[in-house]
C-alpha positions in Angstrom: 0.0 0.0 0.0 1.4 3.5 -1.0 3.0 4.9 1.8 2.7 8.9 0.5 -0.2 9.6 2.7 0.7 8.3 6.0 4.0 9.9 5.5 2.2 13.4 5.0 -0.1 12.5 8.0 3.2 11.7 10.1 4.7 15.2 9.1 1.4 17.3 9.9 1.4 15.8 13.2 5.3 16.3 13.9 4.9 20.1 12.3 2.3 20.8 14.9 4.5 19.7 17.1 6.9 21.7 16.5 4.5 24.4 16.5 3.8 24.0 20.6 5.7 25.1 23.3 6.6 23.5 26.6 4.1 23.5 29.5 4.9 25.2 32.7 6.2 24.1 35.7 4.2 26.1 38.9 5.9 26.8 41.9 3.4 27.3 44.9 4.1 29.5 47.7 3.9 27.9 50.8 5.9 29.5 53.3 4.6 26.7 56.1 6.7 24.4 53.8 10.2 26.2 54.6 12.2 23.0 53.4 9.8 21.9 50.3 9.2 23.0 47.5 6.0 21.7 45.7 5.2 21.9 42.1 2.6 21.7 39.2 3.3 20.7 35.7 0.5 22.7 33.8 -0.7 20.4 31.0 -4.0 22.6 30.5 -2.0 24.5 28.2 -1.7 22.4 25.6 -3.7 23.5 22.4 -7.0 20.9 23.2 -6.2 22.3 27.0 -5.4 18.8 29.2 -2.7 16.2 29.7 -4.2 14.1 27.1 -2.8 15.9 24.0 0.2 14.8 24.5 -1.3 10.9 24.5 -3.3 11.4 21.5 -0.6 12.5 19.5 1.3 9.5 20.3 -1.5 7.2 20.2 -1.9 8.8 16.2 1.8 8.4 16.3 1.5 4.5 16.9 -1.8 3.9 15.0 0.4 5.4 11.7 3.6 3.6 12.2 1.7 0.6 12.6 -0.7 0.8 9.6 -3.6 0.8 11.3 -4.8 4.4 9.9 -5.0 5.4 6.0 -6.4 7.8 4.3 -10.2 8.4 5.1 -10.2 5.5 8.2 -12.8 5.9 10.6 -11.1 6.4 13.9 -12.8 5.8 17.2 -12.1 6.0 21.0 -13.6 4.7 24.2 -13.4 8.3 26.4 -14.4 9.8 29.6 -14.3 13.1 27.1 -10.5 15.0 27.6 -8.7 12.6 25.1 -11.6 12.5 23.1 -11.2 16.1 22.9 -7.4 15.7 22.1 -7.8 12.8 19.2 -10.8 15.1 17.6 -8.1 18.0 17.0 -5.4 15.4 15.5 -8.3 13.7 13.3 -9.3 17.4 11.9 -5.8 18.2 11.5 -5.4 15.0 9.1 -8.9 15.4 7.6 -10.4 12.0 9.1 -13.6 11.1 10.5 -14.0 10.5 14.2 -16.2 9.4 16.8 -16.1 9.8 20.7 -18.0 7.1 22.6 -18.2 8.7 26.0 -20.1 8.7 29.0 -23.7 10.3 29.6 -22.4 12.0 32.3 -19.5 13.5 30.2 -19.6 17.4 31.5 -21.0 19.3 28.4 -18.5 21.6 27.8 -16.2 18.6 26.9 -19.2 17.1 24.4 -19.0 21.3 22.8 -14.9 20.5 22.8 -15.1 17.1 20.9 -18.1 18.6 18.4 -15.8 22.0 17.8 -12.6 19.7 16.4 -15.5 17.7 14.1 -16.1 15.0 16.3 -19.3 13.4 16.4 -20.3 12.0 19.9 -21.7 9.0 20.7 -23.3 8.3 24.3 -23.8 5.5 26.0 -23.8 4.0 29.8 -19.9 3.9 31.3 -19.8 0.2 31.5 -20.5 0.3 27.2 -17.7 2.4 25.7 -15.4 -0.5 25.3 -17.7 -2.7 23.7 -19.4 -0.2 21.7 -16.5 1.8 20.2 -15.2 -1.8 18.7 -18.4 -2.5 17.2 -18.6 0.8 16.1 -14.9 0.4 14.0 -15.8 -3.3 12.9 -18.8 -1.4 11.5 -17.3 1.5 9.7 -14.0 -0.8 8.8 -12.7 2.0 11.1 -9.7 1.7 14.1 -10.5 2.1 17.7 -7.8 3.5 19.1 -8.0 2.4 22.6 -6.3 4.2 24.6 -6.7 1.9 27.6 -4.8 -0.8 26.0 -2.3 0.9 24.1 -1.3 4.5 26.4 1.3 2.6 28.3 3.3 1.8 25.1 2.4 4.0 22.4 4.9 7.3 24.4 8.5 6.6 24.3 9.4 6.4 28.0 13.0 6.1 27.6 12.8 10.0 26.9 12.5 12.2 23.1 10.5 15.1 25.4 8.2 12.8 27.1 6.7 14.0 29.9 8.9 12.8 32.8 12.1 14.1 30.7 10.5 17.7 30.6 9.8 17.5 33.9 13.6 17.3 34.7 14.6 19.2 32.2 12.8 22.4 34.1 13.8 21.3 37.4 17.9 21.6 36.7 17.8 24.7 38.3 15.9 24.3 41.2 17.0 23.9 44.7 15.8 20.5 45.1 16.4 19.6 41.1 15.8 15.5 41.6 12.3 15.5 43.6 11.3 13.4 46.3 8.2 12.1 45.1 6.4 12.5 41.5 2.4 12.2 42.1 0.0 11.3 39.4 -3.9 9.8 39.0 -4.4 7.1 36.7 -6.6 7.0 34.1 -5.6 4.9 31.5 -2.8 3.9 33.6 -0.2 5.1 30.5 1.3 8.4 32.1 2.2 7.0 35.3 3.6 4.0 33.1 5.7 6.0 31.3 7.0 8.1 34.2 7.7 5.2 36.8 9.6 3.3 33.3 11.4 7.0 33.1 12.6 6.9 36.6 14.0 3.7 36.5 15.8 4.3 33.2 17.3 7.6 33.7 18.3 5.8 37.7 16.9 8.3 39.6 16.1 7.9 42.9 12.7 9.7 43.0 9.5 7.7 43.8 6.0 7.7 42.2 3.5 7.7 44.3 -0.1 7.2 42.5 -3.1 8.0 43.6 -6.7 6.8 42.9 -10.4 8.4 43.3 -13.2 6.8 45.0 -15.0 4.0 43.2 -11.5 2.8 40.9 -10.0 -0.3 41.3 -6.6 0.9 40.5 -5.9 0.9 44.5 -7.3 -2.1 45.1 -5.8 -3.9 42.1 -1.8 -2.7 43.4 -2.5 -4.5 46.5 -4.3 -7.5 45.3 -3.2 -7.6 41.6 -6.4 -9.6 40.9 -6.8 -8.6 37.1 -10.7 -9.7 37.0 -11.8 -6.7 39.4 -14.4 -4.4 39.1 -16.4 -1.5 40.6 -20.3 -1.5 40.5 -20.3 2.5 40.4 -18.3 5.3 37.9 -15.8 7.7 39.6 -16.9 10.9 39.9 -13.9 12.8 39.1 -14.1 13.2 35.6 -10.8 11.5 33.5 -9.1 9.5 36.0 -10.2 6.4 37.7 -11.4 3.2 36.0 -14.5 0.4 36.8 -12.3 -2.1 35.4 -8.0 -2.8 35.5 -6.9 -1.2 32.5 -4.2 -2.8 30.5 -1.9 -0.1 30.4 -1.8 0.3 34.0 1.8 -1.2 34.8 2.1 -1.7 38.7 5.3 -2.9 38.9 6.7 0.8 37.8 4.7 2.4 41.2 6.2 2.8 44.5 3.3 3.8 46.2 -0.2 4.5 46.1 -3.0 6.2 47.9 -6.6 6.4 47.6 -8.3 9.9 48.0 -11.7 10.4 48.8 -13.7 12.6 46.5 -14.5 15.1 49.1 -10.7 15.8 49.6 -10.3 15.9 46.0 -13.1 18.5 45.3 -11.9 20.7 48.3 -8.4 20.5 47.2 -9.5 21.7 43.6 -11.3 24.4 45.2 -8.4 25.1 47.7 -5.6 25.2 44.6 -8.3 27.5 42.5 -7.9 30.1 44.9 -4.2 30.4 45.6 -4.0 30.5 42.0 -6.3 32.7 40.9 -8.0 30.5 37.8 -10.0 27.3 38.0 -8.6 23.7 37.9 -10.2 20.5 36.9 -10.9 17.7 39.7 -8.6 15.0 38.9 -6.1 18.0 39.9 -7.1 18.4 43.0 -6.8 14.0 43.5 -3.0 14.7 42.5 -2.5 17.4 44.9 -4.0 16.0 47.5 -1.6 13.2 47.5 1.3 15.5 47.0 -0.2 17.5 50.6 -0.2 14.6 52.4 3.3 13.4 51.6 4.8 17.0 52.0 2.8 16.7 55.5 4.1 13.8 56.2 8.0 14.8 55.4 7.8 18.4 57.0 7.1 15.8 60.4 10.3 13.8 59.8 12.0 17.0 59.1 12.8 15.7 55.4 13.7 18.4 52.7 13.1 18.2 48.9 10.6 18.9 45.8 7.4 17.3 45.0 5.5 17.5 41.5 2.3 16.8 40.1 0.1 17.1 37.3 -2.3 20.4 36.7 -4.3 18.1 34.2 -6.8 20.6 33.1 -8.9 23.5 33.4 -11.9 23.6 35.5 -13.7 25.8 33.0 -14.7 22.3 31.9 -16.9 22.0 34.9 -18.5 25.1 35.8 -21.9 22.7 35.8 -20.7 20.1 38.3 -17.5 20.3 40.1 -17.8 24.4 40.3 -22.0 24.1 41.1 -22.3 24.1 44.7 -25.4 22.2 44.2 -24.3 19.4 42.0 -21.3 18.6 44.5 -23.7 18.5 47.0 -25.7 16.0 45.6 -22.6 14.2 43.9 -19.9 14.8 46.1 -20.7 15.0 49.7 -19.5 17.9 52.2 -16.5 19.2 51.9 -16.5 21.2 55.1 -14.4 19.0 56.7 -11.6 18.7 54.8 -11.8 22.7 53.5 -10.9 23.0 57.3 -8.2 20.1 57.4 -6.8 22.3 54.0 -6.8 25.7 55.8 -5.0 24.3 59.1 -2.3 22.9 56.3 -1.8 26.1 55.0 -1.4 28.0 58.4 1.2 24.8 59.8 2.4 22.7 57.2 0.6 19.9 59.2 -2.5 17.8 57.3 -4.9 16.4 60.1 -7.1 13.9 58.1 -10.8 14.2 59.0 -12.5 11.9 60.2 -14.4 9.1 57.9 
């Protein structure tokens, strides 16, 4: 088969690369934190604003190289709506059709994102987007590009800008350049993949320390590494957490991981929003979180260094849930509690967990 096409498709895609800057790495200002230094690596920058650009660029990357996707294929992907987003902007780019099979409850502004790039959407009940989106490319003679199955290899971990390699690239001048702990929330499992496989590489001797929402079986799945589990219900926090174990979630690359309830999650989203001074998505708010308690938890032993996590997105996404004071009522739960628990940390350095 001529080659001409995906050659031109491969070089659009590496031009647009070229075209995009690196995101920023955020220092917060927490002077209760005299001997750490915490940091946010803002993916929301990237042109379809989340972490998952850079995936869907590789994942079109992969599906080239590997012949899956000529001219005029169908392509197809099981979302929770952010890389749906992200593949509907490299699909335009190479003038190919595409359909996102997401959620019901995908927040509408994402659904607006997805149809803006030409996307079409297709919506159906969580526990259907697998089995749908392959029936949907059998179908159309199309490729489902499953990003579940194929994140964790489709990014080059061993470095060429991936995301762990910027990461130290911006911290060589920092005062704490090889951090303590790199935090991250797994979604499709491929991002924490690649950056606990980047650690190991390069020999450095930070640790990864993953966390996981309510109702995922990520947490429950490092402890028990029974493949065949399953949650009954969704997680709530929109792009990260999974009712089923994920193929490209690698355990054996995570040093630690945590599970964070949603109410600390929503509060911390809220918490961050503020010192920033612009809205952040929830799955933020899981990472940092995480990164609070472990700072917490250092600061006691009287331990020094640098933490990092994700800033995965922006929480203009969400203005109808997670930023509706109603809807996270209903959804979410109260987040007095651990608002409180957040403002003592910011006064002391010290995170007292509520009480479940």
């Amino acid at each position: 088969m001529p080659r001409s096409w995906v050659n031109w498709a491969i070089a659009q895609i590496e031009a647009d690369f070229q075209r995009s800057a690196d995101t920023h790495l955020i220092k917060l200002d927490l002077p209760a934190l005299p001997q750490i230094d915490i940091y946010l690596k803002d993916e929301s920058t990237h042109p379809t604003g989340s972490l998952k650009h850079r995936l869907a660029r590789s994942l079109f990357l992969y599906a080239l190289s590997n012949g899956w996707i000529q001219q005029g294929t169908p392509v197809i992907e099981a979302s929770s709506g952010s890389t749906a987003i992200s593949e509907a902007y490299f699909a335009r780019l190479l003038g190919l059709p595409f359909i996102a099979v997401i959620p019901k409850s995908t927040a509408q502004k994402k659904i607006d994102q997805i149809e803006f790039y030409g996307g079409r959407c297709h919506l159906v009940a969580p526990s259907e987007i697998y089995t749908e989106s392959a029936r949907l490319a059998k179908e159309m003679n199309g490729h489902y590009m499953d990003q579940f199955t194929y994140a964790e290899r489709a990014t080059d971990w061993r470095g060429n800008n991936n995301i762990a390699d910027s990461i130290f690239n911006q911290m060589q001048r920092e005062r704490f350049p090889e951090p303590s702990y790199i935090v991250m929330s797994p979604g499709t499992g491929g991002t924490s993949a690649t950056i606990g496989r980047y650690l190991r590489y390069q020999q450095h001797n930070t640790q990864l320390c993953v966390v996981d929402p309510d109702n995922s079986v990520f947490f429950d799945f490092y402890h028990q590494r029974d493949p065949a589990l399953t949650s009954a219900c969704a997680s709530n926090i929109e792009g990260i957490g999974r009712p089923r174990v994920e193929p490209s979630f690698i355990p054996d690359v995570v040093d630690e991981m945590r599970q964070i309830p949603d109410t600390a999650s929503i509060a911390t989203m809220q918490w961050l929003s503020g010192i920033l001074g612009r809205k952040v998505g929830a799955s933020t708010g899981t990472n940092l979180y995480g990164v609070l308690q472990l700072a917490s938890e250092m600061q006691a032993r009287g331990e020094s260094g640098s933490l990092i996590t994700l800033l995965c997105d922006s929480g203009e996404r969400y203005l109808d849930s997670y930023y509706c004071d109603q809807w996270v009522s209903d959804r979410i739960g109260d987040l007095q509690p651990y608002q409180s628990a957040l403002q003592h940390f910011q006064q002391t350095g010290e995170l007292k967990e509520p009480a479940q």
